[in-house]
NUKOLGU-272923 format. One record per residue: residue number from 1; residue in one letter; x, y, z of N, C-alpha, C in turn. Coordinates in steps of 0.1 Angstrom, whole numbers, always signed. Atoms other than C-alpha are relative to their C-alpha. Layout:
> NUM	a	X	Y	Z	X	Y	Z	X	Y	Z
...
REM end
This chain:
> 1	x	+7	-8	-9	-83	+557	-47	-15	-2	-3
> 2	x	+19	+3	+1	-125	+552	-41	+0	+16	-2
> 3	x	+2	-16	+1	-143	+584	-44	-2	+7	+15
> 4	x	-2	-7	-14	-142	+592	-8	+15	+4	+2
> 5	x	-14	+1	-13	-105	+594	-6	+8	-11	+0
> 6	x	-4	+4	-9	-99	+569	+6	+12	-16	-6
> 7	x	-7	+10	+4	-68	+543	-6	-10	-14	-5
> 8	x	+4	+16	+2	-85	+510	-22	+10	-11	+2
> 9	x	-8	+15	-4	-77	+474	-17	+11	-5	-10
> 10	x	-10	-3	+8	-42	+472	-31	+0	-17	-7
> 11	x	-5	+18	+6	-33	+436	-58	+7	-6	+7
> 12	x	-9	+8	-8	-18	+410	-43	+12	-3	-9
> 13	x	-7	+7	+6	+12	+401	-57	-3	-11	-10
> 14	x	+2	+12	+9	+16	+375	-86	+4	-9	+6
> 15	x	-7	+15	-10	+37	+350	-66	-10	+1	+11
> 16	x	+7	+5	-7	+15	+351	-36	-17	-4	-7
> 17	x	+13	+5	+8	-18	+346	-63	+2	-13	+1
> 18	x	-2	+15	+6	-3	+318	-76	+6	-10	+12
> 19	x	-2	+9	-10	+10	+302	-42	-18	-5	+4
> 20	x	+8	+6	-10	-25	+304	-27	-9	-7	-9
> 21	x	+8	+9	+6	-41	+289	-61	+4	-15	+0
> 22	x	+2	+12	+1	-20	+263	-58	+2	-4	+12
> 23	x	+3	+7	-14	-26	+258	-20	-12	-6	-4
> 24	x	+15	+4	+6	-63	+257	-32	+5	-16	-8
> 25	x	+4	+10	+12	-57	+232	-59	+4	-14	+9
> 26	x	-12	+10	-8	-35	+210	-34	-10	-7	+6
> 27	x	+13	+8	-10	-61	+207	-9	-15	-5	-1
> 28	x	+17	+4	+7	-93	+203	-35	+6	-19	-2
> 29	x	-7	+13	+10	-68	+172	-49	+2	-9	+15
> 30	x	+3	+9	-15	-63	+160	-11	-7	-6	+9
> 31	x	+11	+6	-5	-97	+162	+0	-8	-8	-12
> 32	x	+6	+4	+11	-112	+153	-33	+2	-14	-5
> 33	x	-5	+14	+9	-94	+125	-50	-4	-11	+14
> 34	x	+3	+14	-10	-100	+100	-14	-13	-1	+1
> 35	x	+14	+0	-1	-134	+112	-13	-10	-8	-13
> 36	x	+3	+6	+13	-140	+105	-49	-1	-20	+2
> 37	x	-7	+19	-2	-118	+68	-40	-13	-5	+2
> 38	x	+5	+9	-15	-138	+56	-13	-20	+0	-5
> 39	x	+10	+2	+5	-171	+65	-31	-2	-10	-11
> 40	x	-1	+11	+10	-160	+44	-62	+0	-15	+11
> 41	x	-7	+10	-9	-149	+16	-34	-17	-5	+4
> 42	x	+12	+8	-1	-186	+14	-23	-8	+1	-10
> 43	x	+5	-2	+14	-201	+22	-60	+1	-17	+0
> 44	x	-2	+16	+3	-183	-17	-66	-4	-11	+8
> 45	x	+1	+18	-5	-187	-38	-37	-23	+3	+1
> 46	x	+17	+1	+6	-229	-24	-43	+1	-10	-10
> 47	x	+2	+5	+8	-223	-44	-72	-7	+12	-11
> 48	x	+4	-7	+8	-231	-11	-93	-15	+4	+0
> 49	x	+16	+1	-6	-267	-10	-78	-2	+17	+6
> 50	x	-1	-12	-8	-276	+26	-72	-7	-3	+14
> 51	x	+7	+1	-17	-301	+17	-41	+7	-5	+12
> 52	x	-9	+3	-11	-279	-2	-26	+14	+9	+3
> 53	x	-11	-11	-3	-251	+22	-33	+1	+11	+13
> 54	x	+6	-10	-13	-270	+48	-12	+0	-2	+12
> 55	x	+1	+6	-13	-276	+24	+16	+14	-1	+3
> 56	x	-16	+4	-10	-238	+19	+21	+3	+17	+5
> 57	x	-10	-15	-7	-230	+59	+20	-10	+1	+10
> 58	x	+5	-6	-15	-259	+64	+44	+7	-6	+15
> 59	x	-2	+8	-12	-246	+37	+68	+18	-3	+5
> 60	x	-14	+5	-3	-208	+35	+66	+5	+15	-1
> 61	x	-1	-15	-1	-195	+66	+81	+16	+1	-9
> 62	x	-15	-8	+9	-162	+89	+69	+13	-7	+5
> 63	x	-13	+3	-10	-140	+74	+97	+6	-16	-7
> 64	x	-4	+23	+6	-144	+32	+84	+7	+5	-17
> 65	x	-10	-3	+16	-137	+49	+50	+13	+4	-5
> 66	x	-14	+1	-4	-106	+66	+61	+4	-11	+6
> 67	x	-8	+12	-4	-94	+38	+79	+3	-15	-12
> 68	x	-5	+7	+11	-99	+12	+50	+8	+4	-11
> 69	x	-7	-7	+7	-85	+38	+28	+18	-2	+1
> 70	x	-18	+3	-6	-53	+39	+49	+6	-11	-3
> 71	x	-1	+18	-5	-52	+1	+55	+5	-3	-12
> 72	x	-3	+13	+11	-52	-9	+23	+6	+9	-14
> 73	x	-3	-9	+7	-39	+19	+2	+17	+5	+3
> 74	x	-13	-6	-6	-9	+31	+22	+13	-8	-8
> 75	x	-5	+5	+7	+8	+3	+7	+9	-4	-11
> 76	x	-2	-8	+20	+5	+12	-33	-1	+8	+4
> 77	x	-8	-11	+3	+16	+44	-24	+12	+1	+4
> 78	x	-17	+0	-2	+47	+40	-6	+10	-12	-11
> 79	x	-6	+9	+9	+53	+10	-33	+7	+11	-12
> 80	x	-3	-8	+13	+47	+38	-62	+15	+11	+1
> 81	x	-16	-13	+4	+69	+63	-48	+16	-6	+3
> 82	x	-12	+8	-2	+96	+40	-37	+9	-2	-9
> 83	x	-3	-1	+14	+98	+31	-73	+4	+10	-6
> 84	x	-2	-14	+3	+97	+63	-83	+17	+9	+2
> 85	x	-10	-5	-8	+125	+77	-60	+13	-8	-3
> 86	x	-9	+8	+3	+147	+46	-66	+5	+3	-14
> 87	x	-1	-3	+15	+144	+52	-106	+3	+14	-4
> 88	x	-6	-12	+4	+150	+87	-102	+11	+6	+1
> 89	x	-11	+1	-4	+180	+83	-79	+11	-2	-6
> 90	x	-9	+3	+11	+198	+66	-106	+0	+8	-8
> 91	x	-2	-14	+9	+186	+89	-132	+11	+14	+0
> 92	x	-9	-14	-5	+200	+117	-114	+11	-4	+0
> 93	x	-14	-3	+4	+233	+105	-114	+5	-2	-7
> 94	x	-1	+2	+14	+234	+92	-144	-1	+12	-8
> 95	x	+0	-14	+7	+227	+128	-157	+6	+10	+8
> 96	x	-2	-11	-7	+246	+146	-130	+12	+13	-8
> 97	x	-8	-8	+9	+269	+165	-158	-8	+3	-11
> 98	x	+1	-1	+13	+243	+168	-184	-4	+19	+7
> 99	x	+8	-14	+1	+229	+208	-192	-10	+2	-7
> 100	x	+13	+2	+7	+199	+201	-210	-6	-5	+13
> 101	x	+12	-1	-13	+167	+191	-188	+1	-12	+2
> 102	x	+1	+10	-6	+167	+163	-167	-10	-10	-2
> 103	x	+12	+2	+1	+144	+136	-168	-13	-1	+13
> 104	x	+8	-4	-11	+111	+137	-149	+2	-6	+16
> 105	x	+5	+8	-11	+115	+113	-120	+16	+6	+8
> 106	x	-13	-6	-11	+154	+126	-113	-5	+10	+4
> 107	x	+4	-13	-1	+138	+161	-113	-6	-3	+15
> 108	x	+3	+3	-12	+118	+149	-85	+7	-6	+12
> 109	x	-10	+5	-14	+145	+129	-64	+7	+12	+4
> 110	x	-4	-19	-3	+163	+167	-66	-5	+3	+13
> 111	x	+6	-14	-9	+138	+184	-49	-2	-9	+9
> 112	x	+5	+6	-12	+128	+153	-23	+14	+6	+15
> 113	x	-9	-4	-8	+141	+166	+7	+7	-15	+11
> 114	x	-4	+11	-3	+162	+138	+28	-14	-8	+12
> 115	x	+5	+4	-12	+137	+137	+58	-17	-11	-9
> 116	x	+8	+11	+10	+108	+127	+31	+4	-12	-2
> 117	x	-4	+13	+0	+129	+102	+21	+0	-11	+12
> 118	x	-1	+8	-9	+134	+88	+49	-14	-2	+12
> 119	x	+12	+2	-2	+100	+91	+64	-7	-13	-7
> 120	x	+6	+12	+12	+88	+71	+30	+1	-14	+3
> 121	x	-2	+12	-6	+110	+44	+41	-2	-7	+8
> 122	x	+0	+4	-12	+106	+41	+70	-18	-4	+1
> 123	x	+13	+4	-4	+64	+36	+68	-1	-12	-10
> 124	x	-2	+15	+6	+73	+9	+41	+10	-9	+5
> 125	x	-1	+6	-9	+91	-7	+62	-7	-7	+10
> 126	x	+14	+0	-7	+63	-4	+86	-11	-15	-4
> 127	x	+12	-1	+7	+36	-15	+62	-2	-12	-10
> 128	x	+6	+12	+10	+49	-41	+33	+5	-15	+9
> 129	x	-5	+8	-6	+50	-73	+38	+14	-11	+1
> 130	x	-13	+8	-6	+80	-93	+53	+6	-4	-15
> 131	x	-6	+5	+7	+89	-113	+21	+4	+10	-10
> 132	x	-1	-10	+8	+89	-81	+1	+11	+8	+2
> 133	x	-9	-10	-9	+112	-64	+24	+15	+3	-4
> 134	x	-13	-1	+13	+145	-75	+4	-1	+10	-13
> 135	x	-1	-12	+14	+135	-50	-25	+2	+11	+3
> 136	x	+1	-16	-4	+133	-21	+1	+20	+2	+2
> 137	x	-16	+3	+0	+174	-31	+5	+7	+9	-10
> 138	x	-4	-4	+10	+180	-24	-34	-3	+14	+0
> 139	x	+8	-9	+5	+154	+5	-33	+12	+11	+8
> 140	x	-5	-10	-13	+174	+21	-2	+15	+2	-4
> 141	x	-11	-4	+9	+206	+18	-15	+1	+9	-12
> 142	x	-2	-9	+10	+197	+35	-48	-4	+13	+5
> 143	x	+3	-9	-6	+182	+61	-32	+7	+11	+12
> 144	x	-6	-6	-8	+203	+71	-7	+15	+1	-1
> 145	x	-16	+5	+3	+239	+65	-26	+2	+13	+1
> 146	x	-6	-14	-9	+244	+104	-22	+7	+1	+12
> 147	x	-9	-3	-13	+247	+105	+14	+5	-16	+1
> 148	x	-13	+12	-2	+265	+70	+13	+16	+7	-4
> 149	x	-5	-7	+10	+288	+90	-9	+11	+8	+12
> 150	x	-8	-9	-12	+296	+114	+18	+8	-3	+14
> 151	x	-11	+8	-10	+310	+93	+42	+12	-1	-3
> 152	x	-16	-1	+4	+342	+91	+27	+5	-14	+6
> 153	x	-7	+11	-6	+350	+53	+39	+13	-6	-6
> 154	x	-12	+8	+11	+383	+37	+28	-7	-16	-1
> 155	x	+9	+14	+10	+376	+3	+7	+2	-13	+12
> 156	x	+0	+14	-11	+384	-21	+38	-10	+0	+12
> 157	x	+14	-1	-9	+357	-3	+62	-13	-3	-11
> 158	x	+10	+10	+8	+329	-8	+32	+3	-14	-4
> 159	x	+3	+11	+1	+338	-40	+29	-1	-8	+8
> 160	x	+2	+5	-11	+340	-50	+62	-19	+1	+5
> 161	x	+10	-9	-2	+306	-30	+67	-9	-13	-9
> 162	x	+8	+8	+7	+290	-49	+36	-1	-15	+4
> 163	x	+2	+12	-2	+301	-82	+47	-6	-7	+15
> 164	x	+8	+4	-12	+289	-81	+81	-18	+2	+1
> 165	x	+9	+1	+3	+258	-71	+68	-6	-11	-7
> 166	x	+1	+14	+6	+254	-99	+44	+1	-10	+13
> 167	x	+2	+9	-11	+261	-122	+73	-8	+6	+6
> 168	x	+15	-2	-8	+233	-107	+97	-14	-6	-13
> 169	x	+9	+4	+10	+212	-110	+64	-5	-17	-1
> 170	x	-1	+13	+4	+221	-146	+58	-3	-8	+14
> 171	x	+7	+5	-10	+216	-156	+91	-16	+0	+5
> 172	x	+14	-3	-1	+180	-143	+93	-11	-6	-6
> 173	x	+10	+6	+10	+169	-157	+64	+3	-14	-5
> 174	x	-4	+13	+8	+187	-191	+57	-12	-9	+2
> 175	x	+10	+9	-1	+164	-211	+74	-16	-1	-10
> 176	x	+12	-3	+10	+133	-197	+54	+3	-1	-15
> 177	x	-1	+2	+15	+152	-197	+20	+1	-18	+3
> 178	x	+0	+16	-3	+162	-235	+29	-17	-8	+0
> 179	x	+14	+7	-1	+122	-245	+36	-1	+0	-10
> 180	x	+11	-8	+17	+111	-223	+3	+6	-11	-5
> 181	x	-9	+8	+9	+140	-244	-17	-10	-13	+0
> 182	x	+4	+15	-4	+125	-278	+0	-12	+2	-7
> 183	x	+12	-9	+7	+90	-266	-10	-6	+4	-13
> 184	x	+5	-3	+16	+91	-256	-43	-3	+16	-2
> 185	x	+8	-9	-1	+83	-221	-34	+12	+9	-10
> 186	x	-15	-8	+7	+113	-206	-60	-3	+12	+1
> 187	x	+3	-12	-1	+95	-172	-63	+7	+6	+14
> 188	x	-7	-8	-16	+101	-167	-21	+13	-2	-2
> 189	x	-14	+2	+1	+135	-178	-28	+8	+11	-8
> 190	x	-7	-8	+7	+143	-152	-54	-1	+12	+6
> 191	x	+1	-12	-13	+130	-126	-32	+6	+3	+11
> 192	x	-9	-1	-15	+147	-134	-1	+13	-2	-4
> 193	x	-10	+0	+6	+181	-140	-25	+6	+7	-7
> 194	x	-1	-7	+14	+183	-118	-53	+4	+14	+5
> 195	x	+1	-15	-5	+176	-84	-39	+14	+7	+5
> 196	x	-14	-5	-2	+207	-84	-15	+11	+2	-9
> 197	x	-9	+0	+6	+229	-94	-39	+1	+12	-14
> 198	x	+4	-11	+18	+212	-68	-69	+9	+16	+13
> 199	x	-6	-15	-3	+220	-41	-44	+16	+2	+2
> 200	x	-16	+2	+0	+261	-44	-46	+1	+7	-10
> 201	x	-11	-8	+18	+263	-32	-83	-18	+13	-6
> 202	x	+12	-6	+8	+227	-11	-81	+7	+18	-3
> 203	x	-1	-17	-6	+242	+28	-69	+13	-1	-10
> 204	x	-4	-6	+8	+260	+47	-98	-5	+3	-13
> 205	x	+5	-9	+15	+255	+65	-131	-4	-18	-10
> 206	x	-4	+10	+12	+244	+43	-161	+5	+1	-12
> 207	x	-8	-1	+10	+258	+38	-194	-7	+18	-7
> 208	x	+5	-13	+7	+253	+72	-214	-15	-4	-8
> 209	x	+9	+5	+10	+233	+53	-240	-14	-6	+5
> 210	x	+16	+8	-9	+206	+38	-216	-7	+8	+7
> 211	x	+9	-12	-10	+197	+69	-198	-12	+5	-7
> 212	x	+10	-2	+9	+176	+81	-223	-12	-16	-2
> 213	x	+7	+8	+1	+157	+47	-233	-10	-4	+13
> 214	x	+3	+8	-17	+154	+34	-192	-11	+13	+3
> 215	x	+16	-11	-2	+135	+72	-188	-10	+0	-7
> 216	x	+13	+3	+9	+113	+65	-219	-11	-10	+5
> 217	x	+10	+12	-10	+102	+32	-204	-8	+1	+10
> 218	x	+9	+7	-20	+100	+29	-167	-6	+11	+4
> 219	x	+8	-6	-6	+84	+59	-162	-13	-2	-2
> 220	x	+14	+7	+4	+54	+53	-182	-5	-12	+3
> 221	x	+0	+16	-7	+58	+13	-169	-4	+3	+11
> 222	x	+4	+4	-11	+56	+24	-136	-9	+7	+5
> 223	x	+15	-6	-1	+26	+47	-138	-11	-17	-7
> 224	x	+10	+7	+3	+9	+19	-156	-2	-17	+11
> 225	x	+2	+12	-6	+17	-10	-134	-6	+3	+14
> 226	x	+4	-7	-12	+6	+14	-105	-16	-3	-2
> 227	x	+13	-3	+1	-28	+18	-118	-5	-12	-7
> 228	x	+6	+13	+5	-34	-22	-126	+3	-4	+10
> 229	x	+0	+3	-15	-21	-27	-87	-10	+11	+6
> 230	x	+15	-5	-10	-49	+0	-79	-11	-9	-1
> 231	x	+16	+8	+7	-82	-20	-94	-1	-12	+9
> 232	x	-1	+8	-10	-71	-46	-68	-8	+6	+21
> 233	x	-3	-10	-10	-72	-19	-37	-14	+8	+0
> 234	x	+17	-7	+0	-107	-4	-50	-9	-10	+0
> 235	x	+11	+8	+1	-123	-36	-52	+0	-7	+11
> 236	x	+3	+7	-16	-114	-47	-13	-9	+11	+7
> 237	x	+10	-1	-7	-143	-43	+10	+5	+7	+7
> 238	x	-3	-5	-10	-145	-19	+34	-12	+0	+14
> 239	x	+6	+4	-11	-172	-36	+58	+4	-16	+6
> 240	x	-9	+11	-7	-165	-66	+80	-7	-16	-4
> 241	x	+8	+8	+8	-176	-100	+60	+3	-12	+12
> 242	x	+14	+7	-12	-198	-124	+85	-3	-11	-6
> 243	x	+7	+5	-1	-210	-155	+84	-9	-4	+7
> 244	x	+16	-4	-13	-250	-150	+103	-2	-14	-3
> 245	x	+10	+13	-2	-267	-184	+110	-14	+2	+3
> 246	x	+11	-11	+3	-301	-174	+105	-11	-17	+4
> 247	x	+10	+9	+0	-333	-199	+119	-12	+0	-10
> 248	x	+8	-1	+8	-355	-208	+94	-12	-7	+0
> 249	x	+8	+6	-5	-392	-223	+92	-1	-15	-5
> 250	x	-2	+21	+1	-382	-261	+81	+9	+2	+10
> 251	x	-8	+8	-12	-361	-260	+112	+11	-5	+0
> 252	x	-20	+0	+3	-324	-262	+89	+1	+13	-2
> 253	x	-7	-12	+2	-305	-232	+98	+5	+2	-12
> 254	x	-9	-2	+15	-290	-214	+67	+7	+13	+0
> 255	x	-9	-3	-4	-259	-198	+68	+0	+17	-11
> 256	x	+5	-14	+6	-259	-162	+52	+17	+5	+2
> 257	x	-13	-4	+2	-223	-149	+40	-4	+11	-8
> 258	x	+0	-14	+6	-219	-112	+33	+6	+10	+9
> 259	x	-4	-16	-6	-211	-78	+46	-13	+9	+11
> 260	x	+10	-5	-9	-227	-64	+79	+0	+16	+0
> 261	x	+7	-14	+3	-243	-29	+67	-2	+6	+16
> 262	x	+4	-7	-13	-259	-21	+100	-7	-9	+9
> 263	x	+13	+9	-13	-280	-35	+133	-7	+10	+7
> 264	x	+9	-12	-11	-307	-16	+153	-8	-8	+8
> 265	x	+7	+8	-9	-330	-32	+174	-11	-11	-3
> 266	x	+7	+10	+8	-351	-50	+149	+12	-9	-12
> 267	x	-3	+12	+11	-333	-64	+118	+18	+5	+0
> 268	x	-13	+4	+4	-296	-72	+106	+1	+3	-12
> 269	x	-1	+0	+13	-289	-57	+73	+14	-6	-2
> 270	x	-16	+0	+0	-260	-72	+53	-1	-6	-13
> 271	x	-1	+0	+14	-250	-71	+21	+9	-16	-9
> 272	x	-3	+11	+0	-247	-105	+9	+13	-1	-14
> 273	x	-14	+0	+8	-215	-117	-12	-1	-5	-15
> 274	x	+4	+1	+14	-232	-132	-42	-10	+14	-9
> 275	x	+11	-13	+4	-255	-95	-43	-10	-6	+7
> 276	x	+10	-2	-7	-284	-81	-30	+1	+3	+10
> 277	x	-4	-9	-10	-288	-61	+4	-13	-17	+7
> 278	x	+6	+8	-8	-306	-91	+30	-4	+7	+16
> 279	x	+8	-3	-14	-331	-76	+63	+0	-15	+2
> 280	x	+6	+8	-7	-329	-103	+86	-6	+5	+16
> 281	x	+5	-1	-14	-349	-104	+122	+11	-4	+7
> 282	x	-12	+3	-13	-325	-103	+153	-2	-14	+3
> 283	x	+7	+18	-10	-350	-133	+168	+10	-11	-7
> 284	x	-5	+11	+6	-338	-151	+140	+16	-4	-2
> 285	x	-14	-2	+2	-303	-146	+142	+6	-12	+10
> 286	x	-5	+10	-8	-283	-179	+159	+11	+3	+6
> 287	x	-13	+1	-1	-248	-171	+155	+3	+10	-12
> 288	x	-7	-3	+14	-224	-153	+135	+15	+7	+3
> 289	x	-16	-2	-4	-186	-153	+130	+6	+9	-13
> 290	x	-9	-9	+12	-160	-131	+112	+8	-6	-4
> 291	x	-6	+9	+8	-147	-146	+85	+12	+10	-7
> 292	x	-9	-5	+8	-113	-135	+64	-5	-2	-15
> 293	x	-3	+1	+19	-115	-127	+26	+10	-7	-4
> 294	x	-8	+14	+5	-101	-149	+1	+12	+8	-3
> 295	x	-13	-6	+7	-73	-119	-7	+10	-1	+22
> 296	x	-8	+1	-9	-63	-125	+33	+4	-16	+11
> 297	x	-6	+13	-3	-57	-163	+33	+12	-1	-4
> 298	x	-17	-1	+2	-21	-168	+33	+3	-14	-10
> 299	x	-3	+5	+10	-2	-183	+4	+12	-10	+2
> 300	x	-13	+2	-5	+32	-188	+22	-1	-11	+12
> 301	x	+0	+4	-3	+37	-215	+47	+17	+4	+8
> 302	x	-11	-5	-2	+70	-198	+56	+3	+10	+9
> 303	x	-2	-10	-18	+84	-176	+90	+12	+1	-2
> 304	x	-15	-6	-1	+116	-153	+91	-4	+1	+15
> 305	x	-1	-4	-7	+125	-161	+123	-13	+6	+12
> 306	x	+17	-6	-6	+86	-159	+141	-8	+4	-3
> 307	x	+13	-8	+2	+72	-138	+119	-2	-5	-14
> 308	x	-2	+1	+9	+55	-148	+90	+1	+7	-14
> 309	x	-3	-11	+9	+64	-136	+57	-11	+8	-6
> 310	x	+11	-4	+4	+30	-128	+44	-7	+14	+10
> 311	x	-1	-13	-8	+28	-102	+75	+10	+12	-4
> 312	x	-11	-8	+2	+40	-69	+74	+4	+1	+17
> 313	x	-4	-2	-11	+59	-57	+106	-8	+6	+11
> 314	x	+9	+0	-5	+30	-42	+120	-12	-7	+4
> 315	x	+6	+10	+3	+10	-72	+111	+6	-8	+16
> 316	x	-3	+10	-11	+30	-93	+134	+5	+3	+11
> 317	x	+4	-10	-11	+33	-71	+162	-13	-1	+5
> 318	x	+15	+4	-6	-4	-73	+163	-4	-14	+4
> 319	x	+2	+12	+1	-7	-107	+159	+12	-10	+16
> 320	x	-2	+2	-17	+16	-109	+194	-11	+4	+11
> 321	x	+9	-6	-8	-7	-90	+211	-15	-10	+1
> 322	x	+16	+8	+0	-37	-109	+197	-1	-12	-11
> 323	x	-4	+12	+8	-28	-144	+180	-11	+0	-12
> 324	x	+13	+2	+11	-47	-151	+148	-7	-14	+3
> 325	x	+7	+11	+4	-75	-175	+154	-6	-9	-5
> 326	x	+3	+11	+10	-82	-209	+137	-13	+10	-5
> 327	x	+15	-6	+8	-111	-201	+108	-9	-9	+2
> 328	x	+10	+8	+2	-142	-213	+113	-3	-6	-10
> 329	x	+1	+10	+7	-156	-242	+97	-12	+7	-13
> 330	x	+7	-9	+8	-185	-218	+83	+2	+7	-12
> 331	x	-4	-5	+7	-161	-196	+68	-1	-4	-11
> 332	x	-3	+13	+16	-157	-222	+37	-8	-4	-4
> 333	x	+13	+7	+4	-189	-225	+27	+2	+5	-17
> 334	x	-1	-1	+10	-186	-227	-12	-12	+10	-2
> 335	x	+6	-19	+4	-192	-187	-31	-9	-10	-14
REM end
């Protein structure tokens, strides 16, 4: 009661405290942690240069930073939790009789609700690329052997089931395992081979004796191999790398390779690729083409079926719409 009288502002409950501290905390770590990203992202390709640092956050708005964020991040996250989810799936039923505490990553497959799951998959699917896509096979299988579970099939519909899958499989991919073989490419070949066949004996409990060790490892493994596939992911560019043909006063053009900061009606800024921020005059400007980074030259010489494998499924979707054209001769001008 105040001294008027009058009832005061009653405590909130404990459970609704602690809900809305950790709504708070949720959404400081949601907006925060990308904000944080994306400022380290241009901290590096400055080359660690505070002036120039400044000049990228003044000039490269929130939206190019979301979107490179997404682009090239979405990735290593559905990879991490994929892993995650898969390694927990087993856990969990590998421990579905124990009474002591679970370990961390089952704990989490538990609570994933199914539609998560299958959202997850479904945007890596989307998202990795084609030759990768056999892992999501094993992953989806361990993952989802619960509701396989509840089907209740007799043993001549799963095997009918499995072997007609294997054939669609095999037909999809022979021709591309067959090039790889010719090729030399053995890596694509283990990948486009291996995976189907691992997922037949991946879904059920494991030995008593391995549950414990396999949770000591891979969890800590696959936080750490997470965050040595980030340092890749923070050090891609998030402006569009150009080669400008620029007139000069001996009368040989010289070719200027970097990242285009901004244009206004006088000069060309652009952050060149060996360092340093370069003002050129428009007058002087001849030409200039968009060149690919050396992380989006393709490695593979290889196509499932039209698409190649180095695409993800959105990748070559686009790439109907709008073919990829030859690289300029510019592009390759030794870094």
């Amino acid at each position: 009661m105040t001294e008027s009288g009058e009832p005061g502002p009653q405590p909130q409950p404990p459970r609704k405290i602690s809900a809305w501290r950790a709504g708070q905390g949720f959404w400081t770590v949601a907006v925060g942690v990308p904000a944080v990203f994306s400022v380290m992202r241009l901290w590096i390709e400055a080359g660690g240069e505070l002036q120039t640092t400044l000049l990228l956050v003044a000039n490269v708005g929130p939206v190019n930073l979301l979107a490179a964020l997404f682009t090239t991040a979405t990735r290593l996250v559905t990879t991490g939790l994929v892993a995650v989810f898969a390694l927990g799936a087993v856990l969990a039923v590998s421990t579905g009789d124990w009474t002591r505490r679970r370990p961390l990553f089952a704990r989490w497959y538990i609570m994933a609700p199914p539609w998560f799951l299958a959202g997850l998959f479904t945007i890596a699917l989307a998202t990795w690329q084609i030759i990768y896509l056999p892992l999501l096979v094993v992953a989806s299988v361990a993952v989802f052997q619960r509701e396989l579970t509840l089907l209740d099939w007799p043993r001549w519909r799963w095997t009918a089931t499995v072997a007609a899958a294997l054939a669609g499989y095999g037909w999809l991919v022979a021709p591309t395992v067959l090039q790889a073989w010719r090729t030399g490419e053995l890596f694509a070949v283990a990948l486009l081979v291996v995976p189907p066949v691992l997922a037949l004996c991946v879904s059920g409990p494991l030995p008593r004796l391995l549950v414990r060790p396999a949770a000591a490892l891979a969890q800590p493994g696959i936080a750490v191999v997470l965050l040595v596939a980030a340092v890749p992911v923070v050090m891609i560019p998030v402006l569009p790398m150009t080669v400008t043909t620029v007139a000069t006063a001996a009368g040989v053009p010289e070719e200027v390779r970097g990242h285009v900061i901004s244009t206004d009606d006088v000069n060309t800024v652009i952050l060149q690729e060996r360092g340093g921020v370069r003002f050129i005059d428009n007058d002087d400007i001849q030409a200039r083409v968009l060149c690919p980074t050396a992380e989006e030259l393709v490695r593979y010489r290889l196509w499932v079926r039209d698409f190649h494998v180095e695409d993800s499924l959105l990748g070559a979707l686009g790439r109907r719409v709008r073919p990829m054209a030859p690289v300029s001769a510019v592009c390759r001008i030794p870094t």
